[in-house]
VOBA-1610 file (N, C-alpha, C; in pm, whole numbers, padded with zeros to 5 digits, always signed):
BEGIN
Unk+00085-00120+00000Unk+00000+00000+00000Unk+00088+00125+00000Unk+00038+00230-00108Unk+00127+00371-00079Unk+00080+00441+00020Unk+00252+00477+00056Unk+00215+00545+00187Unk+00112+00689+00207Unk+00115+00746+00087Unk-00026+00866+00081Unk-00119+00841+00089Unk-00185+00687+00064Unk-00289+00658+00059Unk-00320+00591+00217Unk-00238+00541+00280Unk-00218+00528+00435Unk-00219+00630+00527Unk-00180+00729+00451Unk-00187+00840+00568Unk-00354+00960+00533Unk-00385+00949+00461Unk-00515+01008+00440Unk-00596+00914+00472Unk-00589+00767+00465Unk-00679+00679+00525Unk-00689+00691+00711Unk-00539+00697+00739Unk-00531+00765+00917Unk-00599+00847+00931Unk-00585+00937+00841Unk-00703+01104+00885Unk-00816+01102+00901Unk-00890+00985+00752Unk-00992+01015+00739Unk-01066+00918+00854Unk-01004+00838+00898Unk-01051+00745+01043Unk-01035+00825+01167Unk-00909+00874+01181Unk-00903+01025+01298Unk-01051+01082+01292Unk-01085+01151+01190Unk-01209+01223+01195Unk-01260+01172+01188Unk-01351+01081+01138Unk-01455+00981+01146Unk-01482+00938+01267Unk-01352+00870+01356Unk-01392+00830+01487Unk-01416+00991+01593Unk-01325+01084+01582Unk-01391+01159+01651Unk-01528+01273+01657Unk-01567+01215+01532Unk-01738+01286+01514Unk-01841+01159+01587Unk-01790+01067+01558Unk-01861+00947+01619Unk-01850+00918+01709Unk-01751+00933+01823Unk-01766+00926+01979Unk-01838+01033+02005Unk-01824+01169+01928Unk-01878+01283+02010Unk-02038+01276+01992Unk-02053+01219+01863Unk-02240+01221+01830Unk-02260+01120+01937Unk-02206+00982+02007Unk-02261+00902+02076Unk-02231+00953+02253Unk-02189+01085+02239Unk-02152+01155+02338Unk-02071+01125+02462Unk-01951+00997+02390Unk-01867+00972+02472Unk-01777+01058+02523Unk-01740+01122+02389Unk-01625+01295+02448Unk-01724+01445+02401Unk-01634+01503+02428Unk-01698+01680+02368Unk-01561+01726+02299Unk-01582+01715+02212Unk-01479+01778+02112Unk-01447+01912+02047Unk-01393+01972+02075Unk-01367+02115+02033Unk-01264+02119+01940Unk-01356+02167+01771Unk-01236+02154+01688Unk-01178+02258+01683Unk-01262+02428+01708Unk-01135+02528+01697Unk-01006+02492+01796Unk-00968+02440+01858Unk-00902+02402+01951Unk-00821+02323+01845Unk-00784+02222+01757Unk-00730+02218+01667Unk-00699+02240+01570Unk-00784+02347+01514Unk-00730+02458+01390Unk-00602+02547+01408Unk-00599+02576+01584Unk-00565+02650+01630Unk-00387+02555+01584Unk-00383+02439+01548Unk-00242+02370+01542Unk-00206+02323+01419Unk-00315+02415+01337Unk-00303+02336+01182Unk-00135+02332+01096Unk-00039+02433+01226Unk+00083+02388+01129Unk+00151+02243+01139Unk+00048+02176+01232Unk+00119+02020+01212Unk+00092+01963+01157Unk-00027+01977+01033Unk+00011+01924+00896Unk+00109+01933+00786Unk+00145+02075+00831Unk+00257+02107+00723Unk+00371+02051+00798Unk+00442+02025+00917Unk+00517+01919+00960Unk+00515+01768+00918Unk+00378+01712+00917Unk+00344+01583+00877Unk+00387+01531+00712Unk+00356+01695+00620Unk+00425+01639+00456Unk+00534+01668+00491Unk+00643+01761+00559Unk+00753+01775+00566Unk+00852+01686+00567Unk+00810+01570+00729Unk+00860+01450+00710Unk+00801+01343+00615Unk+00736+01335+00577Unk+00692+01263+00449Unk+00743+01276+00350Unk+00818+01366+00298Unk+00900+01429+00185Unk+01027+01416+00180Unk+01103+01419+00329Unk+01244+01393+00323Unk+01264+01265+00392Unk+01185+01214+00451Unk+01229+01050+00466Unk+01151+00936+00375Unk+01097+00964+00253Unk+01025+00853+00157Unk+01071+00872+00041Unk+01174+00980+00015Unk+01166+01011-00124Unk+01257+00842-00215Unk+01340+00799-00109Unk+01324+00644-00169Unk+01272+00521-00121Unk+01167+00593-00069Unk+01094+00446-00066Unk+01124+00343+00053Unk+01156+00419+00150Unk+01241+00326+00227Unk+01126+00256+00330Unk+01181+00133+00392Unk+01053+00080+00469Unk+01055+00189+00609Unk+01242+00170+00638Unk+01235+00299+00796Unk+01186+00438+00777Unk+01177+00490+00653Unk+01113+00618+00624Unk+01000+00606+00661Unk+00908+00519+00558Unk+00766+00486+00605Unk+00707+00503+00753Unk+00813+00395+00831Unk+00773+00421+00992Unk+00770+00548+01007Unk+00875+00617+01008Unk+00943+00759+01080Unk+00774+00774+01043Unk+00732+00826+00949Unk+00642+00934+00893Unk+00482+00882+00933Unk+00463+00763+00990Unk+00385+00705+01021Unk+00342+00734+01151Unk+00515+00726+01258Unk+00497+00747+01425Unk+00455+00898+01397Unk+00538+00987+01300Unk+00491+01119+01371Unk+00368+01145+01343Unk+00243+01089+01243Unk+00135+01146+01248Unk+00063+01069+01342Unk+00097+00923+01393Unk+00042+00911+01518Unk+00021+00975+01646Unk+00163+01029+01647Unk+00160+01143+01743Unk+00107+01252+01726Unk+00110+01303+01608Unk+00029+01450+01592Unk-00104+01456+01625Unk-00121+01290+01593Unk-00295+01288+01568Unk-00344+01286+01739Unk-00232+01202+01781Unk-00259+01164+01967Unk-00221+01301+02047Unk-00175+01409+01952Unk-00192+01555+02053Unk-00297+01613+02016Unk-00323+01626+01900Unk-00455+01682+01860Unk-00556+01663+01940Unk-00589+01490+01953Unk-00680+01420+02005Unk-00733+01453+02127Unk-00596+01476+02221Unk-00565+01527+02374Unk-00625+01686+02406Unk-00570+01765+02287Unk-00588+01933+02276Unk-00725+01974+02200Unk-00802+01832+02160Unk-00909+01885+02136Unk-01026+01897+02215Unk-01017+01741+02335Unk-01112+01779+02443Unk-01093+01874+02552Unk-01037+01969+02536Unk-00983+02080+02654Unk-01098+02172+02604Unk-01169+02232+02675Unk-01263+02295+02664Unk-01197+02449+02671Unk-01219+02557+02583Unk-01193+02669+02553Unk-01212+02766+02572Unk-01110+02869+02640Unk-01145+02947+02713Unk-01159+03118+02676Unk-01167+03081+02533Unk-01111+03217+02424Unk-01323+03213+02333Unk-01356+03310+02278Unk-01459+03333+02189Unk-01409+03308+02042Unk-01314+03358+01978Unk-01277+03339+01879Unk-01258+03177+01843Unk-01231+03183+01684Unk-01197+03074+01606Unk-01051+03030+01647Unk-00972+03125+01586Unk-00879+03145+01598Unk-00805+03176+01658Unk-00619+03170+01670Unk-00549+03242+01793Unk-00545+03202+01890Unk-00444+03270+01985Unk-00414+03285+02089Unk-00495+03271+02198Unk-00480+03240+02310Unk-00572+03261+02436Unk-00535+03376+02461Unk-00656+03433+02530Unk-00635+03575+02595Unk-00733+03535+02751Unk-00703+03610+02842Unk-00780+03632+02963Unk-00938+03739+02933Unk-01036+03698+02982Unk-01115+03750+02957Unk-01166+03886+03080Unk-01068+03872+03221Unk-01068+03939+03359Unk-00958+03949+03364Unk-00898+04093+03409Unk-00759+04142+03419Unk-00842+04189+03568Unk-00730+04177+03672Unk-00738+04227+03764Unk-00637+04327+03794Unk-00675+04419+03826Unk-00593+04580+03805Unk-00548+04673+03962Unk-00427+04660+03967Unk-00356+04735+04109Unk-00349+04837+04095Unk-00387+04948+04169Unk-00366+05082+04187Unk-00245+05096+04270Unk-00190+05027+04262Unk-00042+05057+04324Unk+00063+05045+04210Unk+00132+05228+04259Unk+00223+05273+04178Unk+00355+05156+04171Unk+00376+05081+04216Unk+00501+04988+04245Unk+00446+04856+04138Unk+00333+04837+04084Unk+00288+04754+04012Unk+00263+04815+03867Unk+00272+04935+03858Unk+00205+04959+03698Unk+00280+04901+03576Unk+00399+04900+03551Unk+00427+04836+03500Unk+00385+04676+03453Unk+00367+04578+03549Unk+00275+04480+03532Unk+00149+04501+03448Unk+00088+04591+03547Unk-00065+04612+03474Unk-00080+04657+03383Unk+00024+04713+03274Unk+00043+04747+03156Unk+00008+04650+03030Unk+00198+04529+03129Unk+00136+04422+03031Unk+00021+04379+03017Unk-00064+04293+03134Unk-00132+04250+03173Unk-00242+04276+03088Unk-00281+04439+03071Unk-00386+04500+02976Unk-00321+04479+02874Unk-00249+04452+02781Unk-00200+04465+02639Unk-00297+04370+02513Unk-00380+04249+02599Unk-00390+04192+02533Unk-00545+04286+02507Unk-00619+04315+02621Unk-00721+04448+02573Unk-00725+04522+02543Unk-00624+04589+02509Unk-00603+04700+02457Unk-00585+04682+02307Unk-00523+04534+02245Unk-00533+04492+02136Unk-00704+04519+02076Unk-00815+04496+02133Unk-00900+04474+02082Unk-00996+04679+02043Unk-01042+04696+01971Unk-01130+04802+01938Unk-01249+04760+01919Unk-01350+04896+01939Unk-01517+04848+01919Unk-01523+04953+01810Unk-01628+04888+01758Unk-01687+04954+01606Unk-01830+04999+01646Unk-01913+05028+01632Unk-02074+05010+01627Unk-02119+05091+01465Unk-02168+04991+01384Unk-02225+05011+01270Unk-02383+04966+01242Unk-02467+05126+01170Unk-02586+05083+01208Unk-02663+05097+01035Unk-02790+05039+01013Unk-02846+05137+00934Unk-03002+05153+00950Unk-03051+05282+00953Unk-03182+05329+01014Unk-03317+05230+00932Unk-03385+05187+01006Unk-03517+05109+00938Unk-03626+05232+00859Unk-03665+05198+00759Unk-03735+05280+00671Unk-03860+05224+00634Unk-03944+05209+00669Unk-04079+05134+00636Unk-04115+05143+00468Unk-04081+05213+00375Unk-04108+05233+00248Unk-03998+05160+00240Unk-03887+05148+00245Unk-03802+05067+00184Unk-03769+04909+00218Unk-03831+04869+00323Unk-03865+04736+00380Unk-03964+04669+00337Unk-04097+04715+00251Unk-04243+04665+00239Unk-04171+04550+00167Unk-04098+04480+00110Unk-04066+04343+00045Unk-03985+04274+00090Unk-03862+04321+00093Unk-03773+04229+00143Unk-03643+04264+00210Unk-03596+04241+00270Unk-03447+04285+00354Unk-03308+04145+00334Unk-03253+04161+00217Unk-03109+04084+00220Unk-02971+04132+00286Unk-02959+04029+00370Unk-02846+04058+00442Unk-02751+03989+00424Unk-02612+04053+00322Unk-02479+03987+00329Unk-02429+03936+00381Unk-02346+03820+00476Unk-02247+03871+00543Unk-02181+03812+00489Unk-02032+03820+00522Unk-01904+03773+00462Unk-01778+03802+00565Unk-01694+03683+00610Unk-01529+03761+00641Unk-01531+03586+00708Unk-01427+03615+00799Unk-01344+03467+00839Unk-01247+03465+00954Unk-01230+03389+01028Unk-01196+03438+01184Unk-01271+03503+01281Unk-01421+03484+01251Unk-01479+03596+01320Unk-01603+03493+01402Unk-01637+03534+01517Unk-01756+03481+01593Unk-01875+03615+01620Unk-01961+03516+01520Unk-02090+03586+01488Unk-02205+03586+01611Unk-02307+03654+01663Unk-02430+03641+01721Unk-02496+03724+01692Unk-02609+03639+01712Unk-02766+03779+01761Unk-02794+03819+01872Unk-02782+03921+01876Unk-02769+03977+02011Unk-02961+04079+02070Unk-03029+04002+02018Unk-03160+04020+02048Unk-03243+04172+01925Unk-03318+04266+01934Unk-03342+04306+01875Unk-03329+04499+01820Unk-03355+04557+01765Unk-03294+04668+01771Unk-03473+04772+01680Unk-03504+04889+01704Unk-03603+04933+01659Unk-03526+05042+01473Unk-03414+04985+01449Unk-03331+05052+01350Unk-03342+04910+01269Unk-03292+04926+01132Unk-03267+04820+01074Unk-03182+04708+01094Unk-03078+04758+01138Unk-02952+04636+01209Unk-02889+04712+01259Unk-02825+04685+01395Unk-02691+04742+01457Unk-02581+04617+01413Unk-02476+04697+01497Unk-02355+04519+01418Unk-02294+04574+01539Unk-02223+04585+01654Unk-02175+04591+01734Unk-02039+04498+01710Unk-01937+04542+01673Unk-01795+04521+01676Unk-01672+04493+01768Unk-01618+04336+01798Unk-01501+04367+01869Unk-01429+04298+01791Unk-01323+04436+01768Unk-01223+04326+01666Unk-01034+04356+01671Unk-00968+04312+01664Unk-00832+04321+01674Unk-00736+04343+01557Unk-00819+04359+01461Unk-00758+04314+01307Unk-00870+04343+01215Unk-00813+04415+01134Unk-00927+04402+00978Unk-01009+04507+00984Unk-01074+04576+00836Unk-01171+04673+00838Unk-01297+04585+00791Unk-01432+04689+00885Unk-01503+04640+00894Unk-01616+04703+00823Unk-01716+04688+00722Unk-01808+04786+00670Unk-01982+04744+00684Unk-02055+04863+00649Unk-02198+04777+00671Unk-02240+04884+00528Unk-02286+04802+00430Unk-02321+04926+00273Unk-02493+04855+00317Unk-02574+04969+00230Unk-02638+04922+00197Unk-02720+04995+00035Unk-02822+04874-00031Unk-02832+04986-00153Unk-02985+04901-00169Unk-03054+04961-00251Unk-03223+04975-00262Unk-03248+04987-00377Unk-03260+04855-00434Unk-03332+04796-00559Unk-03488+04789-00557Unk-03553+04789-00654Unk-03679+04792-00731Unk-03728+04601-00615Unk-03696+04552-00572Unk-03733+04409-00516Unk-03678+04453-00400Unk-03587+04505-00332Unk-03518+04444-00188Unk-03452+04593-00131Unk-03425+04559+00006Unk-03307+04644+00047Unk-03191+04544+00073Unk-03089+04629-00012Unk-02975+04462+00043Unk-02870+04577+00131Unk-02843+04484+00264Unk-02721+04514+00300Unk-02612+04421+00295Unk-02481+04467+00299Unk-02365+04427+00319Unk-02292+04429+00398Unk-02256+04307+00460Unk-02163+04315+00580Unk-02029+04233+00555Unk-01921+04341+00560Unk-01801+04247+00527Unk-01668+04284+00591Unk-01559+04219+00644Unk-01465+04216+00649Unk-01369+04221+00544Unk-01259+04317+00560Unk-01148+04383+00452Unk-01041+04335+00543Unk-00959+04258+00519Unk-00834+04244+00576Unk-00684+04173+00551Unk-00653+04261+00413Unk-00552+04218+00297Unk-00417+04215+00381Unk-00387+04286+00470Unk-00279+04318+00529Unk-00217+04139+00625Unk-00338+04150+00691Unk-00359+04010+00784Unk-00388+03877+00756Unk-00442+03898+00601Unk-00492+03784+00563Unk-00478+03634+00585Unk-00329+03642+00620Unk-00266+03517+00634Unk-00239+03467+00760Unk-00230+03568+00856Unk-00204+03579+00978Unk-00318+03530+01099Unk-00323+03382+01043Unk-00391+03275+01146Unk-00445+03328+01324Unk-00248+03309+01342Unk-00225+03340+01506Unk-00315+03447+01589Unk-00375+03525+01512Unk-00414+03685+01588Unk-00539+03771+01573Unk-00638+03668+01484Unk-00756+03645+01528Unk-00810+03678+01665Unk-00977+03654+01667Unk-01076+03698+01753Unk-01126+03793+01766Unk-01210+03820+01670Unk-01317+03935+01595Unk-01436+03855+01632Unk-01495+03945+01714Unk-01630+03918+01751Unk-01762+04017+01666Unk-01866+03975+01634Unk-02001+04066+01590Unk-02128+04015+01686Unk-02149+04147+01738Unk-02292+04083+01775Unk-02406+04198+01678Unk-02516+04090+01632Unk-02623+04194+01517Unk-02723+04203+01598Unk-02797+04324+01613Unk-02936+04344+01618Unk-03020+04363+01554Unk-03136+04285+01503Unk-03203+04313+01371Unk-03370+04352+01421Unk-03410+04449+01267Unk-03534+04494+01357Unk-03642+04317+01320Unk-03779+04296+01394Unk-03822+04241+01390Unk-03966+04236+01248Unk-03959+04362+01255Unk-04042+04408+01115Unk-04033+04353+00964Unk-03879+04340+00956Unk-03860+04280+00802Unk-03848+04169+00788Unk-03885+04148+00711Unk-03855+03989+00604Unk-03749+03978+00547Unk-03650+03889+00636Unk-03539+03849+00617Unk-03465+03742+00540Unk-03399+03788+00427Unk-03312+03687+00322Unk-03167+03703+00378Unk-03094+03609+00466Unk-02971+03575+00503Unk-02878+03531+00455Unk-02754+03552+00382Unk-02673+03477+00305Unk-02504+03501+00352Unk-02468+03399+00393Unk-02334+03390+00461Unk-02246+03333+00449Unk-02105+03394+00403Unk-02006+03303+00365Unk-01904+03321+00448Unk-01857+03253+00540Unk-01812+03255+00685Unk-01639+03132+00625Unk-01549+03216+00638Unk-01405+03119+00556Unk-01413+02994+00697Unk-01382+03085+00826Unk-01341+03000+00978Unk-01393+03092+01017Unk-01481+03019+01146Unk-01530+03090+01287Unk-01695+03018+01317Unk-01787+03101+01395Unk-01855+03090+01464Unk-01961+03134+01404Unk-02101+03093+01399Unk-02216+03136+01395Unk-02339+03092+01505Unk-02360+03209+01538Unk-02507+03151+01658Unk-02607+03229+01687Unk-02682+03209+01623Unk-02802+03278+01589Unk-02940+03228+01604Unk-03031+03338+01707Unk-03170+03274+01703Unk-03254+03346+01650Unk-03302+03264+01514Unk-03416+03342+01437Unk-03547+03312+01508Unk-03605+03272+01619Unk-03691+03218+01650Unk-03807+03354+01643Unk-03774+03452+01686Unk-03877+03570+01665Unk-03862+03630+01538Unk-03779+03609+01433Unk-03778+03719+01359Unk-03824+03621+01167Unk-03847+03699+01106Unk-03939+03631+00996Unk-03819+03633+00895Unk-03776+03466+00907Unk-03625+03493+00819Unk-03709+03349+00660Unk-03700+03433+00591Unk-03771+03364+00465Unk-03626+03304+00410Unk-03515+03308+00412Unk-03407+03229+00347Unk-03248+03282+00424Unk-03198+03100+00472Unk-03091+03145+00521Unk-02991+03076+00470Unk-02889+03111+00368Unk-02776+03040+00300Unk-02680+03025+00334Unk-02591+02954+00408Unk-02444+02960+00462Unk-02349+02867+00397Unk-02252+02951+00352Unk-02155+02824+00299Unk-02040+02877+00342Unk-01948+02768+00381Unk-01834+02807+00513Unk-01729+02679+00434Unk-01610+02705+00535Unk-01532+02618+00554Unk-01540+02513+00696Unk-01427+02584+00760Unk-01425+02502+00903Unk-01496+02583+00974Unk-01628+02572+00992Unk-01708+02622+01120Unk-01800+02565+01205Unk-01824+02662+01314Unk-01915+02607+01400Unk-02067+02697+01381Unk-02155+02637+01372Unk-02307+02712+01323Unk-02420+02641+01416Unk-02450+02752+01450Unk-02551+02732+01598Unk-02700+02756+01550Unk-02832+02767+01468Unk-02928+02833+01405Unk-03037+02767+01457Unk-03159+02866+01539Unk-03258+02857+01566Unk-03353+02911+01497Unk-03453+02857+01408Unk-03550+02928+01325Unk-03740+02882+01417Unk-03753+03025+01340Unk-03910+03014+01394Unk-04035+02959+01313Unk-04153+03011+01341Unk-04281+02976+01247Unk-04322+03065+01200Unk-04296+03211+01192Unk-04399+03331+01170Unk-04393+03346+01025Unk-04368+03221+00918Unk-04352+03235+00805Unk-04428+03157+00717Unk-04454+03137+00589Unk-04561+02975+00563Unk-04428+02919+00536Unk-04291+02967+00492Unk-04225+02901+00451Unk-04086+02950+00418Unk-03985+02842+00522Unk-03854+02882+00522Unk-03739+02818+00446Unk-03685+02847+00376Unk-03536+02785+00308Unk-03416+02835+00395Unk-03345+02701+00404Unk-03241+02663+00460Unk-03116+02585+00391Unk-03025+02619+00337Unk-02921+02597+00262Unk-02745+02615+00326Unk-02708+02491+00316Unk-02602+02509+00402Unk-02469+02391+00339Unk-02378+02484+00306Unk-02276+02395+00243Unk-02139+02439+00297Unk-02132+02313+00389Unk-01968+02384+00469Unk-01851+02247+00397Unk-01749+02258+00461Unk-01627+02141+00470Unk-01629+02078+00607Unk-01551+02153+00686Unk-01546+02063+00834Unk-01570+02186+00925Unk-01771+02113+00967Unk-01767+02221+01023Unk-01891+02134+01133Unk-01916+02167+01231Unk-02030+02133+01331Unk-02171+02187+01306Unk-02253+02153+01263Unk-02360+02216+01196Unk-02494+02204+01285Unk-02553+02264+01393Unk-02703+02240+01433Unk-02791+02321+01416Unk-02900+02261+01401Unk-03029+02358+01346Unk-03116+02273+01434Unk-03194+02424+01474Unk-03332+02368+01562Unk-03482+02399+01455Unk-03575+02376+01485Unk-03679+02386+01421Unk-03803+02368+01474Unk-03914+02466+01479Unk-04067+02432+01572Unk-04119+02302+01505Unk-04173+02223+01649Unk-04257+02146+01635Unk-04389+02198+01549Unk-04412+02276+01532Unk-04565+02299+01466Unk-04513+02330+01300Unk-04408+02296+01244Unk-04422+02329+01175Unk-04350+02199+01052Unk-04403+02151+00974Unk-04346+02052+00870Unk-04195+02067+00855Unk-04120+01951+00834Unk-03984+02011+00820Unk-03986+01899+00701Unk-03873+01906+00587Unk-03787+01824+00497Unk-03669+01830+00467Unk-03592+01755+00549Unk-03435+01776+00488Unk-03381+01685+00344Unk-03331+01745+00264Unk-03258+01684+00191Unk-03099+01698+00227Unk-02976+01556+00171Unk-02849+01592+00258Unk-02779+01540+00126Unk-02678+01569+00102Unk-02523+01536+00040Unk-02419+01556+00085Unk-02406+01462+00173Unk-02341+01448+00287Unk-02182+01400+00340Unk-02187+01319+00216Unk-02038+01209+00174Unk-02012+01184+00338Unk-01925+01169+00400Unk-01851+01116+00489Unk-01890+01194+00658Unk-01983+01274+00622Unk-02081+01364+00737Unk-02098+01268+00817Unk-02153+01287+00963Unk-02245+01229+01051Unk-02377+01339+01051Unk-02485+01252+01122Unk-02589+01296+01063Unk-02680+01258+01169Unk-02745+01364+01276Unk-02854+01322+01356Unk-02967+01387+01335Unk-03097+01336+01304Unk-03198+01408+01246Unk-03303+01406+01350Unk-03314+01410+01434Unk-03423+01401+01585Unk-03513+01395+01560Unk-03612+01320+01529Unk-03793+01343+01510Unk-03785+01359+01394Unk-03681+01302+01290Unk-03770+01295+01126Unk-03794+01158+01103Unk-03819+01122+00984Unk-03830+00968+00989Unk-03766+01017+00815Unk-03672+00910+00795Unk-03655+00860+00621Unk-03707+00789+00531Unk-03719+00871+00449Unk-03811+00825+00314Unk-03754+00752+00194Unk-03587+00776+00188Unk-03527+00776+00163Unk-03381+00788+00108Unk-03268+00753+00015Unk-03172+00769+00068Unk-03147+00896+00042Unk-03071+01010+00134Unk-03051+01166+00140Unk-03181+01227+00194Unk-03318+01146+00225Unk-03443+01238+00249Unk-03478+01177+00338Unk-03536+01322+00426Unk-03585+01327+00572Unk-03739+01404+00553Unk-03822+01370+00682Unk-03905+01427+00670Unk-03964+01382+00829Unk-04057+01503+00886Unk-04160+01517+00995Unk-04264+01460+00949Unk-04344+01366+01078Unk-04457+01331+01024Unk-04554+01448+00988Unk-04583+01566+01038Unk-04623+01669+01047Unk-04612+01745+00847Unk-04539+01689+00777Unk-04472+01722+00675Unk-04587+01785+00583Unk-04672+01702+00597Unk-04758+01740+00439Unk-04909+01798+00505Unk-04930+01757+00649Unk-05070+01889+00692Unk-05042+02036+00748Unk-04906+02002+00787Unk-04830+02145+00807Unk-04895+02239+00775Unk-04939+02348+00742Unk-04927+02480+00707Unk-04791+02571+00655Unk-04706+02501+00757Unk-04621+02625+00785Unk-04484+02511+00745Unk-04409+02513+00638Unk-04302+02435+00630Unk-04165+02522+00616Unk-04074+02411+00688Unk-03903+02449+00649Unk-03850+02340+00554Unk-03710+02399+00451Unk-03731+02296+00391Unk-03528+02332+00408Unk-03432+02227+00410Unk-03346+02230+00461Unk-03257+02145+00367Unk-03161+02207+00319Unk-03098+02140+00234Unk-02925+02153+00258Unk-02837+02017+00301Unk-02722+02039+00345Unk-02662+01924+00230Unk-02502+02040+00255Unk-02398+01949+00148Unk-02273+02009+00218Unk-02221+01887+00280Unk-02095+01906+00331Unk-02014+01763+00301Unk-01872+01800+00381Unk-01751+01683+00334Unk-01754+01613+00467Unk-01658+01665+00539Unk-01649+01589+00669Unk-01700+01685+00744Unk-01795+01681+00788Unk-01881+01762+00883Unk-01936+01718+00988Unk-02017+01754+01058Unk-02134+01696+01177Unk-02260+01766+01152Unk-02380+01704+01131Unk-02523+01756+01084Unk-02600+01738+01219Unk-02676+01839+01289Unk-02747+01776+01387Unk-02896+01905+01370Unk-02996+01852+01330Unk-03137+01874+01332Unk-03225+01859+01449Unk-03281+01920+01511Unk-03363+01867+01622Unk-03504+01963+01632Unk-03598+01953+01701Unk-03721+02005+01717Unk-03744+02070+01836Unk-03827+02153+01796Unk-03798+02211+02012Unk-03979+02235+02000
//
């Protein structure tokens, strides 16, 4: 057997088994907690490259023990539960405790440095009842960043900003169908710069509009409860993330579209209301709580077809975790 094909077979069993202890809730797994070490893949081809280039059987080993080991620190550094908001980066303290004694300032300098790293933004745009009567699309876009809803606002959206890195904008423009806004992260300078992350958003949205959501999230966090607010379509397509989404009923009918890589995916959904998932899923795990299958890739509530009020949910991911449930 070639050894590339041995060592992506290790991985793809690494991940496999650890989505599958965690869905049978033997561990709790925290993958930003291993993104956070992704240069030990580029260690792993490193030695793969200079001890195989002939083929040797002791090469093979060498390159074999070290991704055992990489995989058995990972493994270790992923159930440590996390003490940072961000995707990305560094730990930081979230409580500095601060001496008013002149013989200490120096300390308390450092000490603050890592808050002082961070700035607040607050970006808003005013609700307009003539320009809402149809529809309200909301952009978002950037990466490294942990998203929320932070309950509701009597303006069109606030975005409340903590961020350490990167420019941040909110446009918006007013077509003949919609008001679309834009929410995006600019950050050419940093782009590459993994380590120094932890950009937080919290949104306030008004409850009045009819909401079209569309989100392309590279790494980080999403957690959001639409449960009060009338979100007619929510699109997310990500990389490595974590996505938290609570949707409501105040609609006849919601679309749900979601296409990540390796990312933790849950969605809640009212009992009163029909649900249908369709999945393309490849190598996903997949818990669907209270649907029953119809067949292969299709889910469905018994509730499905007297409903009134349906969601209809459509996921395509690689190695992911899918979890659906009813409240």
């Amino acid at each position: 057997m070639k050894l590339d094909r041995l060592i992506w077979g290790i991985l793809l069993l690494f991940i496999g088994g650890v989505l599958l202890l965690e869905n049978f809730g033997i561990i709790d797994f925290y993958w930003r907690n291993v993104w956070s070490f992704w240069p030990i893949f580029l260690i792993i081809a490193g030695v793969n490259i200079l001890f195989n280039r002939n083929n040797s059987q002791a090469g093979s080993m060498v390159s074999l023990a070290v991704l055992v080991v990489a995989l058995g620190f990972l493994f270790f550094k992923g159930q440590q539960e996390p003490d940072r908001s961000g995707w990305w980066g560094n730990k930081f303290k979230k409580d500095v405790d601060i001496s008013i004694d002149d013989n200490d300032s120096d300390d308390d300098n450092d000490e603050d440095s890592n808050d002082t790293a961070f700035n607040s933004l607050k970006l808003a745009e005013p609700f307009v009842a003539t320009e809402n009567a149809k529809k309200t699309v909301l952009n978002i876009s950037g990466g490294g960043i942990s998203f929320n809803l932070d309950g509701e606002t009597a303006e069109l959206i606030n975005a409340d900003v903590k961020k350490r890195h990167g420019n941040f904008s909110l446009k918006k423009l007013i077509t003949d169908s919609a008001t679309v806004l834009t929410f995006s992260m600019d950050d050419r300078k940093s782009k590459w710069k993994f380590g120094d992350s932890g950009n937080d958003v919290n949104f306030k949205l008004n409850k009045a509009a009819n909401w079209d959501i569309l989100m392309k999230l590279g790494a980080g966090e999403a957690n959001f409860d639409f449960a009060d607010y009338k979100v007619r379509t929510f699109r997310f397509d990500g990389g490595a993330a974590a996505l938290d989404i609570k949707f409501g009923d105040l609609l006849p009918i919601t679309d749900v579209v979601v296409k990540s890589g390796v990312a933790d995916v849950k969605i809640k959904v009212p009992t009163n209301s029909g649900c249908r998932i369709k999945t393309k899923t490849g190598l996903s795990a997949k818990d669907f709580d209270g649907f029953e299958k119809l067949s292969d890739g299709v889910y469905e509530t018994s509730n499905y077809k007297t409903s009134t009020k349906k969601i209809f949910i459509n996921l395509d991911g690689g190695l992911s975790n899918f979890e659906v449930s009813r409240y």
